[in-house]
Backbone as ProteinMPNN parsed JSONL, in Angstrom:
{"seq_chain_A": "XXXXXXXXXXXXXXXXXXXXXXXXXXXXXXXXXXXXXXXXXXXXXXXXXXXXXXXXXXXXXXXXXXXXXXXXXXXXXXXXXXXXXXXXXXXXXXXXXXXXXXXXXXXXXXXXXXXXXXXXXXXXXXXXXXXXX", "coords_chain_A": {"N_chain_A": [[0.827, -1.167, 0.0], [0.233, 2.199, -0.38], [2.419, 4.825, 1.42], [1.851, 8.057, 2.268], [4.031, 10.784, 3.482], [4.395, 13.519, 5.275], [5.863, 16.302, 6.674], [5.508, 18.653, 9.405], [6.462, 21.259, 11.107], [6.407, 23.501, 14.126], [6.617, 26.354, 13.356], [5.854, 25.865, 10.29], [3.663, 25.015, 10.448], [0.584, 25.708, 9.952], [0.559, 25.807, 6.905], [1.768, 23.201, 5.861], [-0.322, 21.626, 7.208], [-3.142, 22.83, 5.986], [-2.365, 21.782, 3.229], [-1.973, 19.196, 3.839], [-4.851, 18.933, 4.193], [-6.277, 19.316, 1.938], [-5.211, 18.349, -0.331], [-5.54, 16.976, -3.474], [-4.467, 14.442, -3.982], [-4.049, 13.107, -1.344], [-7.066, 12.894, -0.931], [-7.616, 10.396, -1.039], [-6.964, 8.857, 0.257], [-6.424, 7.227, 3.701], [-6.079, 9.212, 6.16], [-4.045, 10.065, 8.52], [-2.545, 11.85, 11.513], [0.143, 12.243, 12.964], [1.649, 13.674, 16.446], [4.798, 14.229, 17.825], [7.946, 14.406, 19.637], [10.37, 16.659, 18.883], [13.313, 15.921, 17.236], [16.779, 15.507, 18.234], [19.326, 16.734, 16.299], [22.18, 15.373, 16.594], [22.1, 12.892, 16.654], [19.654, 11.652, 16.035], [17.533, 10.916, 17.657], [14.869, 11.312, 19.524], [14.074, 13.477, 22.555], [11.792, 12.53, 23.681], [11.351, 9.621, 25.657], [9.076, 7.655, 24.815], [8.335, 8.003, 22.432], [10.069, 7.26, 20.987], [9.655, 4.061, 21.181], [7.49, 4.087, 20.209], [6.995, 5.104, 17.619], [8.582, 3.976, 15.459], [6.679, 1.277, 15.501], [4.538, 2.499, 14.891], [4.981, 3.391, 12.266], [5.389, 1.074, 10.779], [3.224, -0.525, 11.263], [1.468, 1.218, 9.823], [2.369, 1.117, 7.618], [2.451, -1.73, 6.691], [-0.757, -1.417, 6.299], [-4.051, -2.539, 4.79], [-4.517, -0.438, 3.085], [-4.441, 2.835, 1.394], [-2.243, 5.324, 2.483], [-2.242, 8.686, 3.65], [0.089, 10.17, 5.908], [0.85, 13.01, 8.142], [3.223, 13.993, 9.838], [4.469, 15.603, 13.078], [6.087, 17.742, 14.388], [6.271, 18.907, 17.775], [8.11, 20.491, 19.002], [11.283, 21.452, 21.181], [11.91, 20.115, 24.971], [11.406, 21.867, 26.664], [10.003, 23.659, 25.073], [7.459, 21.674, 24.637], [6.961, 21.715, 27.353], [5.365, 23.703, 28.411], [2.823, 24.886, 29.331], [0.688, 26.406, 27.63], [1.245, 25.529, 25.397], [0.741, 25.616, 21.878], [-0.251, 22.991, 20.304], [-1.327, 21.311, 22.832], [-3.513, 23.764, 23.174], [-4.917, 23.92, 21.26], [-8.214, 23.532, 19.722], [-8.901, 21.552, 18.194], [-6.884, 19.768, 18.275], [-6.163, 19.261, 21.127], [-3.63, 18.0, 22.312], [-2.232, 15.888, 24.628], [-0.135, 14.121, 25.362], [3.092, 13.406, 23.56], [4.082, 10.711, 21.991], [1.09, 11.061, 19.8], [-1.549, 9.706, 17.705], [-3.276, 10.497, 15.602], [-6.339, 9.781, 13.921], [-7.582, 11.309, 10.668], [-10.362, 12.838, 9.491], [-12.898, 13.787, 7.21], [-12.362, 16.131, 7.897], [-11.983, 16.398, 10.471], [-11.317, 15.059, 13.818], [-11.573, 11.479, 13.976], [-10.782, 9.538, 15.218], [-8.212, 8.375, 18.06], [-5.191, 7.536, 19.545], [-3.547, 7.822, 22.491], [-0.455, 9.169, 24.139], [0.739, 7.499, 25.782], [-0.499, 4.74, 24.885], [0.146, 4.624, 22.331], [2.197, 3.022, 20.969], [0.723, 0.838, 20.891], [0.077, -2.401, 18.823], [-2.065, -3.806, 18.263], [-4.477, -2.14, 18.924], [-3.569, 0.391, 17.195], [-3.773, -1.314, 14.961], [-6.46, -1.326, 14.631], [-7.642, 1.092, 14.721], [-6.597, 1.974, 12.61], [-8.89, 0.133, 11.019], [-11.115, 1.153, 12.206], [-13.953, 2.541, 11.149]], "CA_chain_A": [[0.0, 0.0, 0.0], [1.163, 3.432, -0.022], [2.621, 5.908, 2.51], [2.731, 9.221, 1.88], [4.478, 11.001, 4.387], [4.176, 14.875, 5.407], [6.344, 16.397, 7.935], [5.443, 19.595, 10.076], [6.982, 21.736, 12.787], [5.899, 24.471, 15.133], [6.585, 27.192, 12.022], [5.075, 25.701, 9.146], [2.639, 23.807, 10.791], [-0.391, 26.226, 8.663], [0.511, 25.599, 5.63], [1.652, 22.074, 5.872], [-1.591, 21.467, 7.324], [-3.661, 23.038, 4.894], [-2.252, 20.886, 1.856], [-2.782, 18.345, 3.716], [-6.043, 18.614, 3.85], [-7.048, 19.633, 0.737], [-4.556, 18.294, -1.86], [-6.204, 15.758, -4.104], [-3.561, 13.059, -3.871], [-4.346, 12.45, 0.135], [-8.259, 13.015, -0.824], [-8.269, 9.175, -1.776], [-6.312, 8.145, 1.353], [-7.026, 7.095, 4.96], [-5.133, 10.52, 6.972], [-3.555, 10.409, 9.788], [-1.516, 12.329, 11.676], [1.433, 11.803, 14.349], [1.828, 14.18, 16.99], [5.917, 13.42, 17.922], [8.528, 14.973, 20.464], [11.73, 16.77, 18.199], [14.833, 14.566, 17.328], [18.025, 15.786, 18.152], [20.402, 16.385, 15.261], [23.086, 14.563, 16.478], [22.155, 11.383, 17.138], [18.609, 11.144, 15.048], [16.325, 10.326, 18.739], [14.059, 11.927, 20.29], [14.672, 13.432, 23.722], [11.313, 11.362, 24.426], [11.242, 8.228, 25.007], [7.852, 7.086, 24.443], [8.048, 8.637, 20.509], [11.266, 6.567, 20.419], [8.909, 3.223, 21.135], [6.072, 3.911, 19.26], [7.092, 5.425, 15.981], [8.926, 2.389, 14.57], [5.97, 0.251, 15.755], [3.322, 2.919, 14.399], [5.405, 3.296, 10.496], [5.106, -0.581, 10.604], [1.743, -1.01, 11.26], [0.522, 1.921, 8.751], [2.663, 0.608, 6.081], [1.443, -2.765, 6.535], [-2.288, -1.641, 6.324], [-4.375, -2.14, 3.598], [-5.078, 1.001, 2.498], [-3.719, 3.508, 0.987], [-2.288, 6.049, 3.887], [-1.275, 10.126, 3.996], [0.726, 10.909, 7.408], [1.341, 14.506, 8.67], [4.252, 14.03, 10.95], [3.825, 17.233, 13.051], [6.863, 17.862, 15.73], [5.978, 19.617, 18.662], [9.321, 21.641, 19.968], [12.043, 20.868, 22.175], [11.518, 19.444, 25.634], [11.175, 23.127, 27.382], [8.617, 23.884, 24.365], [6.619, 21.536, 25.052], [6.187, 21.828, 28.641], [4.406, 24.837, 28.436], [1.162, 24.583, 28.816], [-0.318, 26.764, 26.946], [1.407, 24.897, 23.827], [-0.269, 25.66, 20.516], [-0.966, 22.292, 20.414], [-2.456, 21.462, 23.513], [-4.732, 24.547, 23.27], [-5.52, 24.194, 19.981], [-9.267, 23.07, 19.961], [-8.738, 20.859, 17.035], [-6.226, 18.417, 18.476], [-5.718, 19.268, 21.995], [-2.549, 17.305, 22.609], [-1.786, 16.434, 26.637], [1.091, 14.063, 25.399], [3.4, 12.617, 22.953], [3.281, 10.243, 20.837], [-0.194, 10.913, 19.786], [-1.743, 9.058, 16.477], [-4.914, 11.081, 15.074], [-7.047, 9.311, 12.456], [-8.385, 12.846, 10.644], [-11.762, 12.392, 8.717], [-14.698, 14.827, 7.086], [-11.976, 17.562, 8.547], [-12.269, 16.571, 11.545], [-10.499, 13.781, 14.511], [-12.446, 10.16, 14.333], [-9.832, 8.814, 16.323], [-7.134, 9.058, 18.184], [-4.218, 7.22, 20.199], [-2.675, 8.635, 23.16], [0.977, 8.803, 24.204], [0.453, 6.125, 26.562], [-1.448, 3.642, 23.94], [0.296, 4.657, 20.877], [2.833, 2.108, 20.967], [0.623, -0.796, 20.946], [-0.297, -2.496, 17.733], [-3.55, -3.634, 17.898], [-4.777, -0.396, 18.988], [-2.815, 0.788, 15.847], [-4.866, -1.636, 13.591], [-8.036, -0.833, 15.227], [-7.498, 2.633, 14.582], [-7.005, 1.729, 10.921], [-10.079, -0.514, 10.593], [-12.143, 2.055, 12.253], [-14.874, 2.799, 10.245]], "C_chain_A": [[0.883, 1.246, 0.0], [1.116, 4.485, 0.856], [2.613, 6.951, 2.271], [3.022, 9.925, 3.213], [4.296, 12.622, 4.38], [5.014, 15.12, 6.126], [6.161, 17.94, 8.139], [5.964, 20.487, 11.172], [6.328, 22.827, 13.159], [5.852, 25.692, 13.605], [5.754, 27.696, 10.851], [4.118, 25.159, 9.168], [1.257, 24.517, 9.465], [-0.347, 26.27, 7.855], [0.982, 24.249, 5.384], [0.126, 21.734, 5.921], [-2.717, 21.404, 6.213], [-3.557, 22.295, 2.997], [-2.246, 19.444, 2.431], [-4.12, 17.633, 3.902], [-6.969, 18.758, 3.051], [-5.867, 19.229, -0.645], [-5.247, 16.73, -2.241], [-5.406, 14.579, -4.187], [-4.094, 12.27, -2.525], [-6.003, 12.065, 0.332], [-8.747, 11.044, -1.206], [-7.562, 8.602, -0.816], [-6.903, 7.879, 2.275], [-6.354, 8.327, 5.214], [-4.567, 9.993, 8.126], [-2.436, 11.321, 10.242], [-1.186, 12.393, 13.1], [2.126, 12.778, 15.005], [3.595, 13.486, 17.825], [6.795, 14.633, 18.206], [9.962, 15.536, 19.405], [12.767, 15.565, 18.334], [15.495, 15.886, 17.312], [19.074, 15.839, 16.969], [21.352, 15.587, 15.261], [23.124, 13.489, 16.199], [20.17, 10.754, 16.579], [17.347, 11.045, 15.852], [15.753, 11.616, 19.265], [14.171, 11.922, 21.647], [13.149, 12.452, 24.606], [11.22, 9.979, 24.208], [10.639, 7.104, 24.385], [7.93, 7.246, 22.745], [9.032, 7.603, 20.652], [10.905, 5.213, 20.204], [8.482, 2.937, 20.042], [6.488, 4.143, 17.952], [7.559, 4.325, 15.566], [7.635, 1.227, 14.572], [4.77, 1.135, 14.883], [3.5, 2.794, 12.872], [4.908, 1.874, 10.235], [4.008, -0.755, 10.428], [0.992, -0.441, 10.129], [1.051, 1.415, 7.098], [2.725, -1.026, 5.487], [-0.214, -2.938, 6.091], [-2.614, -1.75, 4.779], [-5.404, -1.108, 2.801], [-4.478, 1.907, 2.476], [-3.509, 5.138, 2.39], [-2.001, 7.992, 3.643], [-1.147, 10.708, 5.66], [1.294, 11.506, 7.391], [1.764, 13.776, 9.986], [4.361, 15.725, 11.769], [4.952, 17.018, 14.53], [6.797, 19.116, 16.291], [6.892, 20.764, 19.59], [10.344, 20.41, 20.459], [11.163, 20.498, 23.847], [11.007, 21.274, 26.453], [9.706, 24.142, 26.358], [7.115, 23.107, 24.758], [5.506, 21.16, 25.9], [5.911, 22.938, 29.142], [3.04, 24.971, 28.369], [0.414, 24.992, 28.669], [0.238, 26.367, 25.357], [0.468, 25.539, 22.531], [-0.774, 24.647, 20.238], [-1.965, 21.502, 21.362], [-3.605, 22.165, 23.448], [-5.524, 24.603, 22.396], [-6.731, 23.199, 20.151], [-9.529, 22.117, 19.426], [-8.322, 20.088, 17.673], [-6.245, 18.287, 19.692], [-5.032, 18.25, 22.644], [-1.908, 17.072, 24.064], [-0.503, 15.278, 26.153], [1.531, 13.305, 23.962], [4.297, 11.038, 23.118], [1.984, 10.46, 20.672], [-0.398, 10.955, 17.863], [-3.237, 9.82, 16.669], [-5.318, 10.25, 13.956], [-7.997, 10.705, 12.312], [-9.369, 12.44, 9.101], [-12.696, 13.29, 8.491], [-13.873, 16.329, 7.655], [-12.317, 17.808, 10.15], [-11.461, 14.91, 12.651], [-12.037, 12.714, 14.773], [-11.772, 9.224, 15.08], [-8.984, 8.566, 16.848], [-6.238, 7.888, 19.18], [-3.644, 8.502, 21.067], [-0.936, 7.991, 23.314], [1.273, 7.66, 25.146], [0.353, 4.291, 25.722], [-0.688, 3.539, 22.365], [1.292, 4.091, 20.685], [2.506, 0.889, 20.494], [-0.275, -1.176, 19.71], [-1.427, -2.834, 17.402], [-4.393, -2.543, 18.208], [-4.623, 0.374, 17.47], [-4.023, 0.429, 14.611], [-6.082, -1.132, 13.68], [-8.225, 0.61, 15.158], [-7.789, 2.914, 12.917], [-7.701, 0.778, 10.404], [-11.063, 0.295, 10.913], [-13.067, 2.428, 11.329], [-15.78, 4.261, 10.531]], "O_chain_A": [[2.067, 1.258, 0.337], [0.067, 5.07, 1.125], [3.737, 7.206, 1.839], [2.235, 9.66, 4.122], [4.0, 13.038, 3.26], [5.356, 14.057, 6.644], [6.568, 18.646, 7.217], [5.667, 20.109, 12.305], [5.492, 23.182, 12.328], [4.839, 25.656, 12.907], [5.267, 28.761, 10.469], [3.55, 24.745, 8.158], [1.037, 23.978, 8.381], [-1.305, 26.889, 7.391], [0.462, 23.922, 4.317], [-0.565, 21.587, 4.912], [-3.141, 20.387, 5.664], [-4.32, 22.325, 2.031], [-2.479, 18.511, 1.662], [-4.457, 16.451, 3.836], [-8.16, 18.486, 3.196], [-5.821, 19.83, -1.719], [-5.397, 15.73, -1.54], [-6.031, 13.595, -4.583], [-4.481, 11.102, -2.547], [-6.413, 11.319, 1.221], [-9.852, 10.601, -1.518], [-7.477, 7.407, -1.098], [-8.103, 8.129, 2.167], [-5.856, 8.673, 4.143], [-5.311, 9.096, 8.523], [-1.487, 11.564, 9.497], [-1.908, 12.538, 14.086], [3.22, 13.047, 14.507], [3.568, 12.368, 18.34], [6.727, 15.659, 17.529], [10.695, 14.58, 19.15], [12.948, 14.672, 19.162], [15.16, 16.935, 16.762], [19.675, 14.784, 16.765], [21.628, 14.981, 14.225], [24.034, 12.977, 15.546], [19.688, 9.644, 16.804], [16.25, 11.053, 15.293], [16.276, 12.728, 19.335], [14.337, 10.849, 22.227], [13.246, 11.88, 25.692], [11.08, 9.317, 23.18], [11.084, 6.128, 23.78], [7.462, 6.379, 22.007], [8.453, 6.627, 20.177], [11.483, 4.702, 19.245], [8.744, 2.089, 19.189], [6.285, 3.246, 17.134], [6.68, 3.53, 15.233], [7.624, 0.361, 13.698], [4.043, 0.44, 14.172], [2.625, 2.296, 12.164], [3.995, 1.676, 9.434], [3.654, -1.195, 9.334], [0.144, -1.069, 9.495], [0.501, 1.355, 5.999], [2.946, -1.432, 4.346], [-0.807, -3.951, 5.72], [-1.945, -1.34, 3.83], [-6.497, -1.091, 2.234], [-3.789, 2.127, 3.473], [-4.418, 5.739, 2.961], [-0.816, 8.024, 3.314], [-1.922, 11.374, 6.347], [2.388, 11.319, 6.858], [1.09, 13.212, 10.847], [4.334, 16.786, 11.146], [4.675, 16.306, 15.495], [7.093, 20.173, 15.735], [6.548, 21.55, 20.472], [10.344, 19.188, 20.306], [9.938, 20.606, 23.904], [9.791, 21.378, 26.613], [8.846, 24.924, 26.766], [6.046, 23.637, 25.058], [4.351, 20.744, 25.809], [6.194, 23.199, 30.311], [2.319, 25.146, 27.387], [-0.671, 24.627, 29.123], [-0.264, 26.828, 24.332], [-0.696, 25.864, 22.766], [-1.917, 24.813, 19.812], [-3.072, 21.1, 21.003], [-4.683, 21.588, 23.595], [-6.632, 25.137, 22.456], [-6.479, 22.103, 20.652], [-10.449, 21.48, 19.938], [-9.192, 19.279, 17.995], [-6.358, 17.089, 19.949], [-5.623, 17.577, 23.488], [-1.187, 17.914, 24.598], [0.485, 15.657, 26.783], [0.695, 12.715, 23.278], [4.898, 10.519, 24.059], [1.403, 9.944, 21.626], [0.148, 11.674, 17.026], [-4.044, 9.727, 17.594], [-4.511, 10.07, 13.045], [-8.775, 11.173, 13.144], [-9.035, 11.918, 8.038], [-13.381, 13.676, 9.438], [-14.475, 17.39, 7.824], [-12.697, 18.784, 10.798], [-11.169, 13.863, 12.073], [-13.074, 12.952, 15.392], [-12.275, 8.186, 15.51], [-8.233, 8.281, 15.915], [-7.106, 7.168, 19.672], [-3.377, 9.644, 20.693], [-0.392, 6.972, 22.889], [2.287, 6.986, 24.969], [0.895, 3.208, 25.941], [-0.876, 2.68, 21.504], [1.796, 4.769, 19.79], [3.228, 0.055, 19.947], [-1.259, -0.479, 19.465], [-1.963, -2.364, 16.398], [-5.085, -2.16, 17.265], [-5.562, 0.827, 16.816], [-4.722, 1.099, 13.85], [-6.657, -0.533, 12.771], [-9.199, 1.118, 15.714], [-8.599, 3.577, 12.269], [-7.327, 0.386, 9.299], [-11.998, 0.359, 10.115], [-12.407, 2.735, 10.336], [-16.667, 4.601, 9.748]]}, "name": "protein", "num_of_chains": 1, "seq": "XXXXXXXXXXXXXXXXXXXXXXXXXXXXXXXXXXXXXXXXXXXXXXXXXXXXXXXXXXXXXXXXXXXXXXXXXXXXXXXXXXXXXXXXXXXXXXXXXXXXXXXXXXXXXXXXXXXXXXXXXXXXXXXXXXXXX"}
């Protein structure tokens, strides 16, 4: 099946966003998108550890599914960003984010389902997210 991949940061997040929710390539996809703690340049990881878990286990699972996928990767700051809590993404009414990892399934323009940073590790969860109906 195919992945397409997006990636977002604090910056560009509004205009990332916006194409991907309206460009006709993703309009024939499932969506999702992966709320995920900065990597470090040096060394490629993420200063959390939970994202460091889950993401390898979440790519796997979505690029196993059958159905065609578009994931907005959307990184949230450094560790002092985003323990602020009035975040842009926490507050934002749309996603309101309390931690990462967090897996959105985004539908009609809107969240049909979601993984927390807790849960978003574990793979049947994962599938069940992408069988959702």
């Amino acid at each position: 099946m195919v992945l397409e991949t997006m990636e977002a940061k604090l910056d560009d997040f509004n205009q990332v966003f916006q194409k991907f929710r309206s460009d006709e390539v993703t309009k024939k996809h499932l969506k999702f998108i992966l709320f995920l703690a900065d990597k470090d340049p040096m060394t490629s990881r993420s200063w959390c550890p939970d994202c460091n878990v889950a993401e390898p286990i979440i790519y796997q699972r979505l690029e196993e599914a059958n159905s065609d996928i578009a994931l907005l990767k959307v990184y949230v700051g450094d560790r002092p960003t985003w323990r602020n809590p009035s975040h842009r993404f926490r507050a934002d009414p749309r996603f309101r984010i309390q931690g990462v990892p967090t897996l959105i399934r985004w539908e009609n323009d809107g969240i049909t389902g979601r993984l927390e940073d807790y849960e978003a590790h574990v793979d049947t969860k994962i599938d069940a997210l992408l069988s959702d109906k």
